[in-house]
N, CA, C and O atoms as a CHARMM CRD file, in Angstrom:
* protein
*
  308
    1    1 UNK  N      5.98700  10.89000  -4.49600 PROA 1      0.00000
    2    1 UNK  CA     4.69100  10.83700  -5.12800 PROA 1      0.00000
    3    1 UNK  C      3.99800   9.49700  -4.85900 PROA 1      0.00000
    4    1 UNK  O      2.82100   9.54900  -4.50300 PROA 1      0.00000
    5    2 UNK  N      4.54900   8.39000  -4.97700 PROA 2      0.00000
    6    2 UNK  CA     3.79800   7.14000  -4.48200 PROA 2      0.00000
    7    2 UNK  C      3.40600   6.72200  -3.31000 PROA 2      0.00000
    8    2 UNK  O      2.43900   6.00000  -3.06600 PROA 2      0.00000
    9    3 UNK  N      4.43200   7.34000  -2.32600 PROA 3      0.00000
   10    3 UNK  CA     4.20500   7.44800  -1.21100 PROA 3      0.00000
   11    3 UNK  C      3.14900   8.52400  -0.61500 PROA 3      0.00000
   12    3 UNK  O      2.57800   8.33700   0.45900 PROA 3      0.00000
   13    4 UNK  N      2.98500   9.46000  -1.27400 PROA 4      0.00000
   14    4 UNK  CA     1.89800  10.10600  -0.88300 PROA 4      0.00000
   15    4 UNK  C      0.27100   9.00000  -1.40000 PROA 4      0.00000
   16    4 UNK  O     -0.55000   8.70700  -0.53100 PROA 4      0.00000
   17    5 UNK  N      0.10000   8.57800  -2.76700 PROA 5      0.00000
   18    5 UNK  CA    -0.43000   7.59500  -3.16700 PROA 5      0.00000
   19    5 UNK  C     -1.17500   7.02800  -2.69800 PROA 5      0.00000
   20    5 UNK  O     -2.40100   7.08800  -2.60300 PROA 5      0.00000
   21    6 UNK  N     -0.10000   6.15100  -2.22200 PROA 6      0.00000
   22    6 UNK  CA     0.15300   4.75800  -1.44600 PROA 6      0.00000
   23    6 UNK  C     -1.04400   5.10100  -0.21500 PROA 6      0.00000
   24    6 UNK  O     -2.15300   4.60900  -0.00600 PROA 6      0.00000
   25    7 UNK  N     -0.43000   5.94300   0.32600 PROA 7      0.00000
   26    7 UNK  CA    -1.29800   6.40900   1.86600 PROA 7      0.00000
   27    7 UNK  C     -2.85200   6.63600   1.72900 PROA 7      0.00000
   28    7 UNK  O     -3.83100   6.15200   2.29500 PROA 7      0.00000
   29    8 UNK  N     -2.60700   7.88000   0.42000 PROA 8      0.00000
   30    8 UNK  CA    -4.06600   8.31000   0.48000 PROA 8      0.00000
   31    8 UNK  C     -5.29300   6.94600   0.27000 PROA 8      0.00000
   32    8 UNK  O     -6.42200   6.78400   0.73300 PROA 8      0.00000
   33    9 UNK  N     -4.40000   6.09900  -0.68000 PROA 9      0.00000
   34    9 UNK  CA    -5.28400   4.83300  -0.83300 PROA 9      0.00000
   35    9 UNK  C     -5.70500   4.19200   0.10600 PROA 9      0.00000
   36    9 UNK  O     -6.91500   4.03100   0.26900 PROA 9      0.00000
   37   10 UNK  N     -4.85600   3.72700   0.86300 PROA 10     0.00000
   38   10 UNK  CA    -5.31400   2.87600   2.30800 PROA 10     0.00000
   39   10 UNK  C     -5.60600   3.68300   2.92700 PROA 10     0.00000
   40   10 UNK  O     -6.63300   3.12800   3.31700 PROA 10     0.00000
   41   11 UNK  N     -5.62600   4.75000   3.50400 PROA 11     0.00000
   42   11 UNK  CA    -6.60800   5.63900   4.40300 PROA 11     0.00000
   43   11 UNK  C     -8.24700   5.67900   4.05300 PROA 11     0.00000
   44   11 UNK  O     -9.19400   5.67500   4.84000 PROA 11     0.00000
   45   12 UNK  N     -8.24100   5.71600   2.70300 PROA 12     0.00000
   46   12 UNK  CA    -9.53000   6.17100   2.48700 PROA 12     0.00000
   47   12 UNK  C    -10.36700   4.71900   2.56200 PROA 12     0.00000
   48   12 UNK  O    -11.58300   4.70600   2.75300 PROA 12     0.00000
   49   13 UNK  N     -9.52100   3.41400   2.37700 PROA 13     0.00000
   50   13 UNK  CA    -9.90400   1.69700   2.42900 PROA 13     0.00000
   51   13 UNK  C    -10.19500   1.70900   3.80700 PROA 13     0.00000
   52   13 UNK  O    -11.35400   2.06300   4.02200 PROA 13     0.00000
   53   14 UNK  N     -9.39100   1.38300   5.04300 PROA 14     0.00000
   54   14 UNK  CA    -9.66900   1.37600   6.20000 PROA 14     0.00000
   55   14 UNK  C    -10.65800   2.18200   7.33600 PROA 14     0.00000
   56   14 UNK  O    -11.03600   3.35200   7.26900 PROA 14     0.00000
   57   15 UNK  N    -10.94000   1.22600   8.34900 PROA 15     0.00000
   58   15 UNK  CA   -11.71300   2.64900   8.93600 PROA 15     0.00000
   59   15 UNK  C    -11.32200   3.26400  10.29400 PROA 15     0.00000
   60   15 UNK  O    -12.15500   3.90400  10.93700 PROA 15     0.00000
   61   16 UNK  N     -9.83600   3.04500  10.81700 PROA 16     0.00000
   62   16 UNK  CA    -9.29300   3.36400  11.57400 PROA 16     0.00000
   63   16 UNK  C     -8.02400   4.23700  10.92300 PROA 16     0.00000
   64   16 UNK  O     -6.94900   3.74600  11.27100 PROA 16     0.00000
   65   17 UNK  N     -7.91600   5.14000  10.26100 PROA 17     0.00000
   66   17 UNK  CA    -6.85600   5.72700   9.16800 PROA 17     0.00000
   67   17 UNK  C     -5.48500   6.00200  10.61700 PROA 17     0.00000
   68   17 UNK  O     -4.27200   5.84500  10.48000 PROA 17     0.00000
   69   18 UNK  N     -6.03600   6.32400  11.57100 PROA 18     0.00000
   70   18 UNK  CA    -4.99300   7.09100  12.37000 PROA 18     0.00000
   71   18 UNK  C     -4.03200   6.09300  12.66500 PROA 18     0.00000
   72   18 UNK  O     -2.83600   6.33100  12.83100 PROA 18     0.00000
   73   19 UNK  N     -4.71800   4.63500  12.74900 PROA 19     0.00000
   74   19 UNK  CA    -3.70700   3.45100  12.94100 PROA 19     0.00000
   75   19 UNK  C     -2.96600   3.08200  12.16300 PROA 19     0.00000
   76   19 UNK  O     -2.25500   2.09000  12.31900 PROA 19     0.00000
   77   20 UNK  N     -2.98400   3.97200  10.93600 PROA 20     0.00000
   78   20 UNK  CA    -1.93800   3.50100   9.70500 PROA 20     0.00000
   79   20 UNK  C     -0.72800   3.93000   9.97900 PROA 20     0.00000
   80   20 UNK  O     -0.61100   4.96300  10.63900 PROA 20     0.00000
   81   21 UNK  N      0.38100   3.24300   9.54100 PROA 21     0.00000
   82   21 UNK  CA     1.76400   3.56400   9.26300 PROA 21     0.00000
   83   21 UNK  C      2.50600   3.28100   8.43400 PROA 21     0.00000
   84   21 UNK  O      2.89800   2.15400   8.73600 PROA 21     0.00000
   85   22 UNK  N      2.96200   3.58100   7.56500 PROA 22     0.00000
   86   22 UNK  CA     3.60500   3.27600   6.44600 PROA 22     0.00000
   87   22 UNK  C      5.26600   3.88900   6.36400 PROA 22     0.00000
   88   22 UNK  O      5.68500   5.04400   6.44400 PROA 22     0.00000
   89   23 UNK  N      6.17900   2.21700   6.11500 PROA 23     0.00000
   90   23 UNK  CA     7.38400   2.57000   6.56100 PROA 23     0.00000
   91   23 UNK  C      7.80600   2.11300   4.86200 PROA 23     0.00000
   92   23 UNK  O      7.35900   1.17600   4.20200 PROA 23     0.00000
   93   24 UNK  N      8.85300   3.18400   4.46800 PROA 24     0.00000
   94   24 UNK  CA     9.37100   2.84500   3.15600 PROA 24     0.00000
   95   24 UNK  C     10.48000   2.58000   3.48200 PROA 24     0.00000
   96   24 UNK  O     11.09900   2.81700   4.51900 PROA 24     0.00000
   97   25 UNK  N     10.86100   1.84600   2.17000 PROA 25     0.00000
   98   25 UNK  CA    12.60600   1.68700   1.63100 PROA 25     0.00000
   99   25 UNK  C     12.65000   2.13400   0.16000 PROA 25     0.00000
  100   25 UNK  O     11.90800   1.57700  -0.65000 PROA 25     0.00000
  101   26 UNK  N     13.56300   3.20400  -0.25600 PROA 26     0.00000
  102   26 UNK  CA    13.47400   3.31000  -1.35300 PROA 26     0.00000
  103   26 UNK  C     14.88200   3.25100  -1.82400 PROA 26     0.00000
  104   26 UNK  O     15.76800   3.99600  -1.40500 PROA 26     0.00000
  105   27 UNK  N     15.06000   2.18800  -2.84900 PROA 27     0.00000
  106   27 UNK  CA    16.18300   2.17400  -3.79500 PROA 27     0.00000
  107   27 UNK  C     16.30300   2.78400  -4.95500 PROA 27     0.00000
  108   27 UNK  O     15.69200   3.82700  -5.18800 PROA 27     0.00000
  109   28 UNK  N     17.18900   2.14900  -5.91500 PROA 28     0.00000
  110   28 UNK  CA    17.44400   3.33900  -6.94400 PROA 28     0.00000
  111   28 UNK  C     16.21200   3.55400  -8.24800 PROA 28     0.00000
  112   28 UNK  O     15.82400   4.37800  -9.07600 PROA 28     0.00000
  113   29 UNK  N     15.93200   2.06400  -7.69900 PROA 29     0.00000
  114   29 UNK  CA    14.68000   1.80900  -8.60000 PROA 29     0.00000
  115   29 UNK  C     13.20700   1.31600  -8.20000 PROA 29     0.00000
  116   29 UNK  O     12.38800   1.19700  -9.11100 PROA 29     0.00000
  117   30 UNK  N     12.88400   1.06300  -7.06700 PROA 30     0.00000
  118   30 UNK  CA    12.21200   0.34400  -6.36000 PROA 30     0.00000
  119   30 UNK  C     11.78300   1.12700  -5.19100 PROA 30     0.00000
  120   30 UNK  O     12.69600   1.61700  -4.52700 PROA 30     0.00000
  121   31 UNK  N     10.55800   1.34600  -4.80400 PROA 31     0.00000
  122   31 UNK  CA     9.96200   1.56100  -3.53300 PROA 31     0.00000
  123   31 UNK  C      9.07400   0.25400  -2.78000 PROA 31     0.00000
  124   31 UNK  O      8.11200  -0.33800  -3.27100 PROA 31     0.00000
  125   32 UNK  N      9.69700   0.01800  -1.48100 PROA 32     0.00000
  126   32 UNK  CA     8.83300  -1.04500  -0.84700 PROA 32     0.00000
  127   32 UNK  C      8.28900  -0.35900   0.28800 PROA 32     0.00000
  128   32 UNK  O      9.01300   0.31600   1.02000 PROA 32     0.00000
  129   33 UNK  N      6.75900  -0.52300   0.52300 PROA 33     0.00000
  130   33 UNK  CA     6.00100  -0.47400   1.70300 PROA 33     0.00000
  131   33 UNK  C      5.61100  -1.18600   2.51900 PROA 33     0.00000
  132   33 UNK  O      4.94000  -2.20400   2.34900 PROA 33     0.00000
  133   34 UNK  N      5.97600  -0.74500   3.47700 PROA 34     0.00000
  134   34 UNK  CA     5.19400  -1.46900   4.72200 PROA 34     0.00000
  135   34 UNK  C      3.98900  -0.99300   5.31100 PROA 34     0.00000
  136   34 UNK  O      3.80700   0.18100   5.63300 PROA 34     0.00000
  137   35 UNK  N      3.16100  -1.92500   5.44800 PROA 35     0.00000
  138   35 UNK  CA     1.92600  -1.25400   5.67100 PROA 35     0.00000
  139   35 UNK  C      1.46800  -1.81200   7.27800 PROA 35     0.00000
  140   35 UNK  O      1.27200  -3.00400   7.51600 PROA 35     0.00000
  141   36 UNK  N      1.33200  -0.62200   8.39700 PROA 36     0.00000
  142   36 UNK  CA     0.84000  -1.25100   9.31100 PROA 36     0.00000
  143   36 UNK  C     -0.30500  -0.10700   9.60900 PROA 36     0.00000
  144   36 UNK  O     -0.44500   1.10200   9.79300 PROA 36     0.00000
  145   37 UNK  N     -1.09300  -1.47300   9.51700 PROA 37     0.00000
  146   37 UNK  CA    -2.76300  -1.33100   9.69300 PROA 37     0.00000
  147   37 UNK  C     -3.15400  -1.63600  11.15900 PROA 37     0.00000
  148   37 UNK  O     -2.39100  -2.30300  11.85800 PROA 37     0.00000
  149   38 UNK  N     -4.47100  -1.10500  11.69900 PROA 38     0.00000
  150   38 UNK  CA    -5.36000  -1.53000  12.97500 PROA 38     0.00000
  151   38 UNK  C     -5.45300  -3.33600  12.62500 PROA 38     0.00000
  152   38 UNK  O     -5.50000  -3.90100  11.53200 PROA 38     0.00000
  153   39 UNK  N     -5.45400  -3.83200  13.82300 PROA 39     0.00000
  154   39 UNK  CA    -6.04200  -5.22400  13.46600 PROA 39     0.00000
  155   39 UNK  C     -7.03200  -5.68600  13.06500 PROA 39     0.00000
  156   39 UNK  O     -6.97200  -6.81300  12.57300 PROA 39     0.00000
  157   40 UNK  N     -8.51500  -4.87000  13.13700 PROA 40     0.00000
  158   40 UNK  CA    -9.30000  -4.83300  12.81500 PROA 40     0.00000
  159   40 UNK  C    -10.04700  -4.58900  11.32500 PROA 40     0.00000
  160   40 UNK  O    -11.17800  -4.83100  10.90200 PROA 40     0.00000
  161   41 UNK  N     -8.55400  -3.84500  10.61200 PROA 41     0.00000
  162   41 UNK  CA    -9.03500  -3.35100   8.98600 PROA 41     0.00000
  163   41 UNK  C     -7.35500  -4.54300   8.49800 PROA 41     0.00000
  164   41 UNK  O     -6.70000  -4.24300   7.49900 PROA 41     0.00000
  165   42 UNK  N     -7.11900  -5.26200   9.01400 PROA 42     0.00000
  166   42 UNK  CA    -6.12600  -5.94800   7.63800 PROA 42     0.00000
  167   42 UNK  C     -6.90500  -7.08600   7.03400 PROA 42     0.00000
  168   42 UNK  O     -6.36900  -7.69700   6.10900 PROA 42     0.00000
  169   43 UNK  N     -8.55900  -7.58600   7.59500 PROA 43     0.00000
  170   43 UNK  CA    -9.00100  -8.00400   6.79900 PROA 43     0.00000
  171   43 UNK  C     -9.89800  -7.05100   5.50400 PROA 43     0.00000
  172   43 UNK  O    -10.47400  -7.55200   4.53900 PROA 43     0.00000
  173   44 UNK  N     -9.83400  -6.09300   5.71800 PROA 44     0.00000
  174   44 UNK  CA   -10.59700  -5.17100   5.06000 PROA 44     0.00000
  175   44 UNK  C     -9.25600  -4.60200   3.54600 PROA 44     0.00000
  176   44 UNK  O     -9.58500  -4.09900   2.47100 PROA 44     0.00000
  177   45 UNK  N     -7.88300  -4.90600   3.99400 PROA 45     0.00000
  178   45 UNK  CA    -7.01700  -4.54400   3.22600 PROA 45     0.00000
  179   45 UNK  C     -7.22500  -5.42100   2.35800 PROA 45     0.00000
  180   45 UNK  O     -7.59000  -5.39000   1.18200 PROA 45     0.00000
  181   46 UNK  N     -6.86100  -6.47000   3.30600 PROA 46     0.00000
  182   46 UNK  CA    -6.42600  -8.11300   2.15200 PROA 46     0.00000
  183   46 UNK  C     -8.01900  -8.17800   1.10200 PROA 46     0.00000
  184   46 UNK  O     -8.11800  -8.36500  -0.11100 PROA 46     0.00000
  185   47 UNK  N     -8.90900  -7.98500   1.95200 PROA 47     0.00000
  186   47 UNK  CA   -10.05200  -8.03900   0.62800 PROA 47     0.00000
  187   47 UNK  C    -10.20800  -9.81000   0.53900 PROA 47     0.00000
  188   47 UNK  O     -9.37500 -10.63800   0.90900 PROA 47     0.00000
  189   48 UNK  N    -11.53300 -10.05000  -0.06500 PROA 48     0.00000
  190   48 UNK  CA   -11.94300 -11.78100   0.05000 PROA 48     0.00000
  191   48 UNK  C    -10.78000 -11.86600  -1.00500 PROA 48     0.00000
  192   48 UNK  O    -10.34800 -10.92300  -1.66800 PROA 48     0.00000
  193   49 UNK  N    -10.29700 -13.34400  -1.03900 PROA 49     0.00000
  194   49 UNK  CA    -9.03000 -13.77700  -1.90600 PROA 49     0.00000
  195   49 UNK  C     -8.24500 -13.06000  -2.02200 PROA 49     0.00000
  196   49 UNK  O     -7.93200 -13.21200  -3.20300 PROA 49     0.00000
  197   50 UNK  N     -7.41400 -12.04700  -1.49000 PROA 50     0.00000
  198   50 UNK  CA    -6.82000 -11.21300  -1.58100 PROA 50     0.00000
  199   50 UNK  C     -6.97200  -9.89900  -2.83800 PROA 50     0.00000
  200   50 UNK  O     -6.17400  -8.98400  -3.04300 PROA 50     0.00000
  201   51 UNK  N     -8.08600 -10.14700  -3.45000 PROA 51     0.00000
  202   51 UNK  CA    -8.42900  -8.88100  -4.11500 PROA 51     0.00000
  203   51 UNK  C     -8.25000  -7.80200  -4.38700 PROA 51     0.00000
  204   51 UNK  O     -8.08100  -7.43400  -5.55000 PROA 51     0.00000
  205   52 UNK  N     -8.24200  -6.68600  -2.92400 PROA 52     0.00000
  206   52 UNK  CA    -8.27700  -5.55000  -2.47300 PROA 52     0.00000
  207   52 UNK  C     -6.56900  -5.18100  -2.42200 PROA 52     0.00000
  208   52 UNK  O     -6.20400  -4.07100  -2.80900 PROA 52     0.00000
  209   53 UNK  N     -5.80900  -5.94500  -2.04000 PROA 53     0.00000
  210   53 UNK  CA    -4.50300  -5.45300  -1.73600 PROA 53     0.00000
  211   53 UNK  C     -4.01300  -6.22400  -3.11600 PROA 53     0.00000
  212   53 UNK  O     -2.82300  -6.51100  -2.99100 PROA 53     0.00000
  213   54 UNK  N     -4.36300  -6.50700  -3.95800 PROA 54     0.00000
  214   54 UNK  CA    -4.04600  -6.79200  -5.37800 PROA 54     0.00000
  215   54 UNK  C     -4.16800  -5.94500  -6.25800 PROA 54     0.00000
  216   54 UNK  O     -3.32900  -5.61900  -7.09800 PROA 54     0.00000
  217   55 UNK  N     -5.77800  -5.33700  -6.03000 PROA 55     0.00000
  218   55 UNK  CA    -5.92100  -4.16800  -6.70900 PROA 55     0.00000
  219   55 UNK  C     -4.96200  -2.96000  -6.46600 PROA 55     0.00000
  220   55 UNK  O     -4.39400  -2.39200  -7.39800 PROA 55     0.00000
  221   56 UNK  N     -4.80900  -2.58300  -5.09100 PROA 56     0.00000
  222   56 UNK  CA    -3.98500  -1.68200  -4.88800 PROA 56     0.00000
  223   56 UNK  C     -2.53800  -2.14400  -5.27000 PROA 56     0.00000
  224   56 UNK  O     -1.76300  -1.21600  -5.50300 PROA 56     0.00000
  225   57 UNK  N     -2.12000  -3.20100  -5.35700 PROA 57     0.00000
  226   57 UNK  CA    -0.78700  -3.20100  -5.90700 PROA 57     0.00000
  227   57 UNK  C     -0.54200  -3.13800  -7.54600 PROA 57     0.00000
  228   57 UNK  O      0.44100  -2.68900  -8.13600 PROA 57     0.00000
  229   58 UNK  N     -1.83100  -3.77300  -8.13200 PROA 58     0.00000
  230   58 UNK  CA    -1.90500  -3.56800  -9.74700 PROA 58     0.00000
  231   58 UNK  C     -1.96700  -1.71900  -9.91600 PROA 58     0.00000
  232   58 UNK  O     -1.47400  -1.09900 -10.85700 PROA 58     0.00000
  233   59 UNK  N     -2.59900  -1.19900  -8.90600 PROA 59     0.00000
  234   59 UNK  CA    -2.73800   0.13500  -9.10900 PROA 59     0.00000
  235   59 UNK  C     -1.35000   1.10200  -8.95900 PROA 59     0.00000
  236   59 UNK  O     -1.03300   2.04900  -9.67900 PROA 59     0.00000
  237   60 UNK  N     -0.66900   0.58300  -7.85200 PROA 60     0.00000
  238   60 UNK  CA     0.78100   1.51400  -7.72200 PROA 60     0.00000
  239   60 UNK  C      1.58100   0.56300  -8.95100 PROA 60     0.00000
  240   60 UNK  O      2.61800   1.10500  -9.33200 PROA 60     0.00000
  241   61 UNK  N      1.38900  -0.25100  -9.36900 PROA 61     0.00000
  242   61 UNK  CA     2.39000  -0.42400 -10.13100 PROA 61     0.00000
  243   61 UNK  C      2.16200   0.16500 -11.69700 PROA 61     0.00000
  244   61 UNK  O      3.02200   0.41800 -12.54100 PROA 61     0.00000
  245   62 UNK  N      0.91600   0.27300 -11.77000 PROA 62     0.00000
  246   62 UNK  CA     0.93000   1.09800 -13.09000 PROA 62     0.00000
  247   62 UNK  C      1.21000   2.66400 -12.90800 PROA 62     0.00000
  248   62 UNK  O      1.45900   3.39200 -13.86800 PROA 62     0.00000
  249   63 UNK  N      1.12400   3.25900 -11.14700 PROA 63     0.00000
  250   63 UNK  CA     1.68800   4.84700 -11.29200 PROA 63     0.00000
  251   63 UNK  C      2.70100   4.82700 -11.36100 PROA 63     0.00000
  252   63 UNK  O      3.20900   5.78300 -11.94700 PROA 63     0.00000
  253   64 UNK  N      3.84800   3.47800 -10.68300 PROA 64     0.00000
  254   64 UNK  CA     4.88000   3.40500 -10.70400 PROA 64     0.00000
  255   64 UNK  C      6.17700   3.54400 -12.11300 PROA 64     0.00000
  256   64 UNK  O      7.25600   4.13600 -12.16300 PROA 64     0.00000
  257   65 UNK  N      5.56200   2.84400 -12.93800 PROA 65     0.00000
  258   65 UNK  CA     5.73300   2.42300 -14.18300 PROA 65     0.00000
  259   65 UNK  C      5.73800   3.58100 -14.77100 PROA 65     0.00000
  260   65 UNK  O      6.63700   3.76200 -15.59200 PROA 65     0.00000
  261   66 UNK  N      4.97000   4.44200 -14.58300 PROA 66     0.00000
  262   66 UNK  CA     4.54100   5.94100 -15.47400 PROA 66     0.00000
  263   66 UNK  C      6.02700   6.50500 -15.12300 PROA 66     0.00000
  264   66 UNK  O      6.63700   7.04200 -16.04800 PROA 66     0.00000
  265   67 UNK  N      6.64700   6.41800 -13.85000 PROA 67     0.00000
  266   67 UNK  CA     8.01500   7.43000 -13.59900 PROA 67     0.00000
  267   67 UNK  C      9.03200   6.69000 -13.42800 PROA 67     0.00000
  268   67 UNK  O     10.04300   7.02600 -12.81100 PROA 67     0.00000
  269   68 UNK  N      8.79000   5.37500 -14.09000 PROA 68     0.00000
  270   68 UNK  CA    10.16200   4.35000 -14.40100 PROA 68     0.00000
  271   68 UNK  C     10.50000   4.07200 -12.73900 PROA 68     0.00000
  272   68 UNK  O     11.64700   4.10300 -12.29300 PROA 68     0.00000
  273   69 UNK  N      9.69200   3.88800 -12.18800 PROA 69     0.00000
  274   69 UNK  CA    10.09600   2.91300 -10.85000 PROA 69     0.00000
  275   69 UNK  C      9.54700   1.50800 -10.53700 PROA 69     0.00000
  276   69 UNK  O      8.61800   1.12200 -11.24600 PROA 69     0.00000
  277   70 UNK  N     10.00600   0.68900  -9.55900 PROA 70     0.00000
  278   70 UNK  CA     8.60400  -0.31900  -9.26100 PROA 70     0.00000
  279   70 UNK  C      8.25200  -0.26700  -7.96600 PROA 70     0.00000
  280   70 UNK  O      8.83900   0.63100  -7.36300 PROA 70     0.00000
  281   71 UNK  N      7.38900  -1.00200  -7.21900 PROA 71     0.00000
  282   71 UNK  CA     6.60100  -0.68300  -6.24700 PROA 71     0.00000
  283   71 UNK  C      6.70100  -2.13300  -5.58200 PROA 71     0.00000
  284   71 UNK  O      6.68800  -3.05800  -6.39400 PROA 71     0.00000
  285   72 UNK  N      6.76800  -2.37300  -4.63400 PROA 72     0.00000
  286   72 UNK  CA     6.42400  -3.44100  -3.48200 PROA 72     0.00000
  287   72 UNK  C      5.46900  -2.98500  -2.10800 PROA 72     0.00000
  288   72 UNK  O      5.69000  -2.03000  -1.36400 PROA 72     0.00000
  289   73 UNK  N      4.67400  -3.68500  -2.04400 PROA 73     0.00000
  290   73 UNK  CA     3.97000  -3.53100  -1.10400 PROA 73     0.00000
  291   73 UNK  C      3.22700  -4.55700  -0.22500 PROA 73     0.00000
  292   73 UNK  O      2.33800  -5.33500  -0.57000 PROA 73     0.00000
  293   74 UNK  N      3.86100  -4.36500   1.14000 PROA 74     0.00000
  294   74 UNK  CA     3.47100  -5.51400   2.30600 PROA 74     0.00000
  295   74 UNK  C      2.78300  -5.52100   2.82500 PROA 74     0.00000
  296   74 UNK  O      2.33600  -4.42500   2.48900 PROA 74     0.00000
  297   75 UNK  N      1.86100  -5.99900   3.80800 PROA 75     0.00000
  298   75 UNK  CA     1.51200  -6.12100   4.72700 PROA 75     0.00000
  299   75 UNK  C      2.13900  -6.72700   5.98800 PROA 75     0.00000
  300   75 UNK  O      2.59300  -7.86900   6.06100 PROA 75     0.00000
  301   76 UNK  N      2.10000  -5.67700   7.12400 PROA 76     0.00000
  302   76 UNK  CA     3.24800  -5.87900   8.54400 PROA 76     0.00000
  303   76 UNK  C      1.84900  -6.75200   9.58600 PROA 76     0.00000
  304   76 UNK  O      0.65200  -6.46700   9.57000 PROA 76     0.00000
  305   77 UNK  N      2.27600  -7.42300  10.09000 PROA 77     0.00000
  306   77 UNK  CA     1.43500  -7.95700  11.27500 PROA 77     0.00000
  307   77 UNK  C      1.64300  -7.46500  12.86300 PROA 77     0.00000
  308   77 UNK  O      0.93500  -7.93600  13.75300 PROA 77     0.00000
């Protein structure tokens, strides 16, 4: 479920969606993402001051929280 989430969020942020990839690790309690973006939209992720990929992490962590998991989420270069 977060992983579906996760995706739909940054797809609909970026404007190259097809260049997305998103690689998980999921533990017993914890999901971490990797997020690889076009080069062109990881300033569009990060957002001015990092904002945008704040918001989205304040955001999976409160869906996260709802089904007793937590959430990490990267950005890959």
């Amino acid at each position: 479920m977060l992983y579906r989430l996760c995706e739909l969020v940054v797809r609909s942020l970026v404007e190259r969606p097809e260049a997305l990839k998103i690689d998980r690790i999921e533990t017993e309690r914890v999901d971490i993402f990797f997020l690889h973006v076009a080069e062109s939209d990881r300033g569009r992720l990060l957002g001015k001051g990092g904002r945008t990929i704040g918001a989205l992490r304040t955001f999976l962590d409160a869906a996260a929280l709802r089904v007793g998991r937590e959430v990490v989420v990267e950005i890959i270069e």
